[in-house]
C-alpha positions in Angstrom: -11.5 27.7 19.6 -8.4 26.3 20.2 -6.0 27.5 17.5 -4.5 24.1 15.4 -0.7 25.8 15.7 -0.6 26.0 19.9 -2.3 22.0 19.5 0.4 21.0 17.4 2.9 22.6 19.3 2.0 21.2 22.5 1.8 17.7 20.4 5.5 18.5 19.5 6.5 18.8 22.7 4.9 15.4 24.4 7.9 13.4 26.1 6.3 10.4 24.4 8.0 10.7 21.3 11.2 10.2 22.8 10.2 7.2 24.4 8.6 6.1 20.9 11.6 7.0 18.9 13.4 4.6 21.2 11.0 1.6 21.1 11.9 -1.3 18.8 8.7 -2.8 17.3 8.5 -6.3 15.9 8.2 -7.5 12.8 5.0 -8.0 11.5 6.2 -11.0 8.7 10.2 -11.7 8.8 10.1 -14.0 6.2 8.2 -11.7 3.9 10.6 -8.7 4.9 13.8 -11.2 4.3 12.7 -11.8 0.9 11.7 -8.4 0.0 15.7 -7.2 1.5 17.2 -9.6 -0.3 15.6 -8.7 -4.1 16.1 -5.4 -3.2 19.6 -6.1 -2.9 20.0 -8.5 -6.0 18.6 -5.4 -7.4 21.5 -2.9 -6.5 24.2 -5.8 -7.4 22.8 -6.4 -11.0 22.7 -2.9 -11.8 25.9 -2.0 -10.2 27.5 -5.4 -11.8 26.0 -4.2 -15.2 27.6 -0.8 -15.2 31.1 -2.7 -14.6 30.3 -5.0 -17.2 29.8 -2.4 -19.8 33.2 -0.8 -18.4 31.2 2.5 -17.1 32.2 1.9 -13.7 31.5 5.9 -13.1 28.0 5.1 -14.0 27.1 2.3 -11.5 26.0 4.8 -8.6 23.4 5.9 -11.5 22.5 2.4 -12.0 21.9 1.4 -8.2 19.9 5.0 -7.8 17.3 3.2 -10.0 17.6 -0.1 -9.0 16.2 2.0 -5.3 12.9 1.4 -7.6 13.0 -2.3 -6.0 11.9 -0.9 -2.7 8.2 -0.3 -3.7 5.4 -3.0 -3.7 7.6 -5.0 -2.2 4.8 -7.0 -0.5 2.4 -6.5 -3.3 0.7 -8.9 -5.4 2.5 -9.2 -9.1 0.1 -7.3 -11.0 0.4 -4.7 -8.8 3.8 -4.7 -8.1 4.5 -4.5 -12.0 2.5 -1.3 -12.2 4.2 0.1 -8.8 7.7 -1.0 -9.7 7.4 0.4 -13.2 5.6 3.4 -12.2 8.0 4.5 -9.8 11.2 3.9 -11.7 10.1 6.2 -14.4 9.5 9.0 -11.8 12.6 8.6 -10.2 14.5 8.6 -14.0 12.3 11.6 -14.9 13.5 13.2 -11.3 16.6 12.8 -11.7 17.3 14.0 -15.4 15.0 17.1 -14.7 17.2 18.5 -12.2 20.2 17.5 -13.7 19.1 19.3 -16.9 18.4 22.5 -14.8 21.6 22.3 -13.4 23.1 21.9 -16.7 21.3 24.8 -17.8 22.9 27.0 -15.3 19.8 27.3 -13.3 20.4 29.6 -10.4 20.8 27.7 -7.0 17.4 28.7 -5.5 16.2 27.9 -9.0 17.1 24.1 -8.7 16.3 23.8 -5.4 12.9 25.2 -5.7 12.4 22.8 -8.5 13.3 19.9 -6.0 11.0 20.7 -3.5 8.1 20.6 -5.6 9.6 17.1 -6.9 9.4 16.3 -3.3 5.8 17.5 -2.7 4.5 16.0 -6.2 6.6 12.3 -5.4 4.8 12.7 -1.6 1.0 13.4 -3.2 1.7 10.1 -6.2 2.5 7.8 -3.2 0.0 8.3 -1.0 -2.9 8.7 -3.7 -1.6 5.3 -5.2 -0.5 3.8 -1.6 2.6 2.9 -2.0 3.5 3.1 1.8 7.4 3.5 2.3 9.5 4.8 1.7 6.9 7.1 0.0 8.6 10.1 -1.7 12.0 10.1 0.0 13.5 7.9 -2.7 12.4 10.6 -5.5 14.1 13.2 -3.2 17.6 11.3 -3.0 17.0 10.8 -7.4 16.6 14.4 -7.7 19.4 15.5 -5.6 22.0 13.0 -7.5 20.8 15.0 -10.3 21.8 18.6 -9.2 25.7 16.7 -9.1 25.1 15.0 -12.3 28.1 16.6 -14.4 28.0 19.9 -16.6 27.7 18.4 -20.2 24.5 17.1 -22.1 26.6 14.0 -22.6 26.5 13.4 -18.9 22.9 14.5 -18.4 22.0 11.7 -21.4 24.2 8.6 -20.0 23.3 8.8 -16.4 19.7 9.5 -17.0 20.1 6.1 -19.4 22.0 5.0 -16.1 18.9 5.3 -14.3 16.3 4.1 -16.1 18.6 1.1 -16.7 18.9 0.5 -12.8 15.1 1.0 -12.8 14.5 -1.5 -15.6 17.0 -4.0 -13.8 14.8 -3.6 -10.8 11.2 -4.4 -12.8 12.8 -7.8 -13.5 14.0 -8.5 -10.0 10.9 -7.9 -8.3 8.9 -9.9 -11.3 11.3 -12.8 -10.8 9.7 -14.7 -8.2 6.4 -14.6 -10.5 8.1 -17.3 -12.9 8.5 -19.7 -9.9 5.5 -18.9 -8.5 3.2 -16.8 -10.2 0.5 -16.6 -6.8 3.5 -16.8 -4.2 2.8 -12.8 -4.2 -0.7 -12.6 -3.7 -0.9 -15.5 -0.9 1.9 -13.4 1.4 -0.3 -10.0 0.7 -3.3 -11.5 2.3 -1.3 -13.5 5.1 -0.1 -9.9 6.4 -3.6 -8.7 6.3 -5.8 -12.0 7.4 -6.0 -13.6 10.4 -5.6 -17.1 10.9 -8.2 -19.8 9.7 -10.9 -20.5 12.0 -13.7 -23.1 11.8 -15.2 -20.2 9.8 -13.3 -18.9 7.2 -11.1 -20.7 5.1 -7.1 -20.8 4.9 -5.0 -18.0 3.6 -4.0 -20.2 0.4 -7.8 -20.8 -0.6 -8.4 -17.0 0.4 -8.7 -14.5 -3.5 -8.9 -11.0 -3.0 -9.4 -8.2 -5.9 -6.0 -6.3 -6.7 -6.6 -3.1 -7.4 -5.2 -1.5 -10.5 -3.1 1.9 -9.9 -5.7 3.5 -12.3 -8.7 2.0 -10.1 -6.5 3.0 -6.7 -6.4 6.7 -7.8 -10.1 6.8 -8.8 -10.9 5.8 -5.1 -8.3 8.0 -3.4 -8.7 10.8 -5.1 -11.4 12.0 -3.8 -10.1 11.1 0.1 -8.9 14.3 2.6 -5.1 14.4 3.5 -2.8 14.2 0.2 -3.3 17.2 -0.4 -1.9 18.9 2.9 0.4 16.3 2.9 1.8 17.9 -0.1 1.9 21.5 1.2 3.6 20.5 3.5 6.2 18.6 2.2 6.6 21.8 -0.5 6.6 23.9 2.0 9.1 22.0 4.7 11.7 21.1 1.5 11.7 24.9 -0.1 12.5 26.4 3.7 15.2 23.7 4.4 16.7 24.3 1.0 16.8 28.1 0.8 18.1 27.7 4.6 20.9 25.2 3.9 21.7 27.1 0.8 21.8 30.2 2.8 24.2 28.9 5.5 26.9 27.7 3.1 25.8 24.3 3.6 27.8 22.0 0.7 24.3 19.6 -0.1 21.4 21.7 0.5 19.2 19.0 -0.8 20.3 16.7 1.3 18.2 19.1 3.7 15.2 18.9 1.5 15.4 14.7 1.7 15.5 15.2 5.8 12.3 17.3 5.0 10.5 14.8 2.7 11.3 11.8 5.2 10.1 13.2 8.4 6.8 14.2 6.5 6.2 10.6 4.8 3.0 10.2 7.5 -0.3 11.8 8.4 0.3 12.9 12.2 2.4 15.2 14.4 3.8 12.0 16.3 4.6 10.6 13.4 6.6 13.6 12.1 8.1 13.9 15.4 8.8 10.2 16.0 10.3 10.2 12.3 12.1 13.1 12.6 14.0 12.2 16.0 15.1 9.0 14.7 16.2 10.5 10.9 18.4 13.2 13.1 19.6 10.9 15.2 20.4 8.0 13.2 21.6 9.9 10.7 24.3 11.8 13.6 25.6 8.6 14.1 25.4 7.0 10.6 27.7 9.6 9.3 30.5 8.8 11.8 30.1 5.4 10.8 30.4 6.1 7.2 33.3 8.4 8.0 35.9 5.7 8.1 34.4 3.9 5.2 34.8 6.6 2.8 38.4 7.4 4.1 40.0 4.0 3.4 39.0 4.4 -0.2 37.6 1.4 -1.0 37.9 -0.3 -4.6 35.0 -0.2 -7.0 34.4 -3.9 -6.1 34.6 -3.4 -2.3 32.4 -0.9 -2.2 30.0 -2.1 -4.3 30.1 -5.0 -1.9 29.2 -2.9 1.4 26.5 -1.0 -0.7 24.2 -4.8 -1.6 25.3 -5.9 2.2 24.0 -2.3 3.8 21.3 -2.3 1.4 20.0 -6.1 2.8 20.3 -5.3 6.4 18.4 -1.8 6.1 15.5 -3.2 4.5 15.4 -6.3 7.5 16.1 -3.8 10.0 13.6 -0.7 9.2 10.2 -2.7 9.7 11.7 -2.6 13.6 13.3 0.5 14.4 13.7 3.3 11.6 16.2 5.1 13.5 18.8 1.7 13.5 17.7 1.6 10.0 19.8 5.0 9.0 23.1 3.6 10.5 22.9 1.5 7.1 20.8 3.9 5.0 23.6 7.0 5.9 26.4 4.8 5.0 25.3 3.3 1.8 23.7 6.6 0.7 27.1 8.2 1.0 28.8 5.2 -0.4 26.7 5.1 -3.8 27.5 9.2 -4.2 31.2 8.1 -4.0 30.6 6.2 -6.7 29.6 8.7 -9.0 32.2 11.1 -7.6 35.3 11.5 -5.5 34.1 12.8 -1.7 35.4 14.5 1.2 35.2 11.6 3.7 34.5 14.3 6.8 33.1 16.6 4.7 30.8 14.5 3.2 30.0 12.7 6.9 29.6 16.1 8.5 27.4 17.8 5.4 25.5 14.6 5.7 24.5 15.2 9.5 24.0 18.6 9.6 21.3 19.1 6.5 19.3 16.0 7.7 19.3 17.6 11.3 17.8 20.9 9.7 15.6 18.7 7.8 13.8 17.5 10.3 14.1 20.3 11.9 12.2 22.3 8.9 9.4 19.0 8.9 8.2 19.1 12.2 8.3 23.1 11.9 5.6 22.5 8.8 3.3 19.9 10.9 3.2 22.7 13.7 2.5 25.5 11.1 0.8 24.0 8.1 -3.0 23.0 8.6 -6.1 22.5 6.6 -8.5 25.6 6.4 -11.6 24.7 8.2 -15.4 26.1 7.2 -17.4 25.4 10.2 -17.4 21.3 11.1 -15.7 21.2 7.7 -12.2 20.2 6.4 -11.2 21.7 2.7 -7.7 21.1 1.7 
């Protein structure tokens, strides 16, 4: 019997992927995606315009980290989105303040970063048993990493943890919005992305219900499914190595490592992984020379805030098509929301980014190859 580690090697190494990492796909509903980009982005404003508004202008990267909540059930139907939206921004709130309150503690490095990775492994395992699709756990990741740079006070710990929660909440209300101008808008767009035309046979999209199931009623059914469960090995497995590795090397963000890991590993199958991590390293590379001289010419609060909501927009229109052109947007704008919080190293910062999301992927693709379910004859246990 062939053993799974050689098949997934040899899967690694198919010149495919590069050819797929390259390949622009269209998208499957622009007008959907359009909508969904720009709430997301009213999102970020709001909660970055309601920090300034309070005068804690050194709280609005906090805010926008949960406003990130707007970027689930996006196509969803409003009962479901409400569930997903709220769901997830209390995850990323409860991410982020755990970490930051074992870095407050004076956790030991390896400590905290161990912590993270099973944040990244337990965000990876609630997406994919409630099917969430992207960006799966990778938005947890980024929450829990602002939290190991979240100040060295209880004070702080307590008003950006408020910070979040208040981005989060701001983002509830942006993606319900649409529901008091068109309470079935929602619903008619989720089945038009997943039934075909009317023919002389069935009847038009508008006339077409469909059951929504309930997050409680989605578990129920996938729990019992193969796959989350290696997916979440794996994830655990990829983000511990690439932390203790970046950690190890002197490396300034090691968790930024660990969120290179959980990204490449947010699907079920070595291309996947591959594919993913390619264009993360890649993108990323070239993101951070982008962001480079953005964060040198020290933009106002206002400017920045500005690039953030516009970066923000074009990701989410541009990551349906290509994921890779997706991070020279993403790699900016993440980098742009920590100098919010704090005063950067442009280069440093630029550099840091590229290397631990290279190591990342490195460390996910490593996991596909090495990581497999244990089989009992013609059976799959994970």
């Amino acid at each position: 019997m062939t053993s799974p580690v050689l098949t997934s090697a040899r899967d690694v190494l198919d010149r495919g992927h590069l050819r797929e990492a390259l390949r622009v796909h269209p998208s499957p509903a622009t007008a959907a995606s359009v909508l969904a980009a720009v709430r997301c982005g009213a999102a970020v404003a709001l909660a970055l315009g309601l920090a300034a508004a309070l005068g804690r202008q050194d709280l609005a990267g906090y805010a926008a980290l949960g406003a990130l909540a707007s970027l689930y059930g996006r196509f969803e139907p409003y009962r479901r989105r409400a569930e997903v939206v709220a769901l997830l921004g209390v995850v990323l709130t409860v991410a982020f303040t755990g970490v930051a309150a074992l870095t407050t503690l004076g956790a030991p490095a390896l400590g905290v970063l161990a912590a993270v990775a099973l944040v990244a492994a337990g965000a990876t395992v609630l997406c994919l048993l409630v099917r969430t699709g992207p960006p799966g756990g990778t938005i947890v990741v980024f929450a829990a990493a602002g939290g190991m740079a979240a100040g060295t006070s209880w004070a702080d710990v307590g008003e950006r943890g408020l910070a979040v929660a208040a981005g989060a909440a701001v983002a509830w209300l942006v993606a319900m919005s649409g529901w008091a101008v068109r309470p079935g808008g929602a619903l008619r767009r989720a089945v038009r992305r997943v039934t075909p035309g009317p023919t002389a046979t069935t009847p038009p999209v508008a006339d077409t219900t469909t059951p929504v199931p309930s997050v409680r009623q989605t578990l129920r059914e996938t729990w019992r499914e193969p796959g989350w469960r290696l997916g979440g090995i794996r994830v655990a497995a990829a983000a511990l190595g690439a932390g203790v590795v970046a950690h190890l090397a002197g490396l300034a963000h090691p968790a930024w490592a660990q969120l290179g890991a959980t990204a490449t590993l947010q699907g079920s199958t070595t291309r996947h992984a591959v594919v993913r991590a390619l264009q993360r390293a890649g993108g990323t590379a070239v993101g951070a020379l982008l962001a480079w001289p953005l964060l040198a010419a020290h933009l106002g609060f206002a400017a920045t805030c500005v690039v953030v909501v516009v970066l923000q927009v074009v990701t989410e229109i541009v990551v349906g098509r290509h994921y890779g052109l997706a991070m020279l947007t993403i790699t900016p704008m993440a980098l742009l929301m920590t100098s919010l919080a704090a005063p950067t190293d442009p280069g440093g910062a630029a550099a840091a980014r590229a290397l631990d999301t290279v190591l990342g992927a490195a460390l996910g693709v490593l996991a596909v190859v090495l990581v497999h379910a244990r089989r009992r004859g013609a059976a799959t246990t994970v």
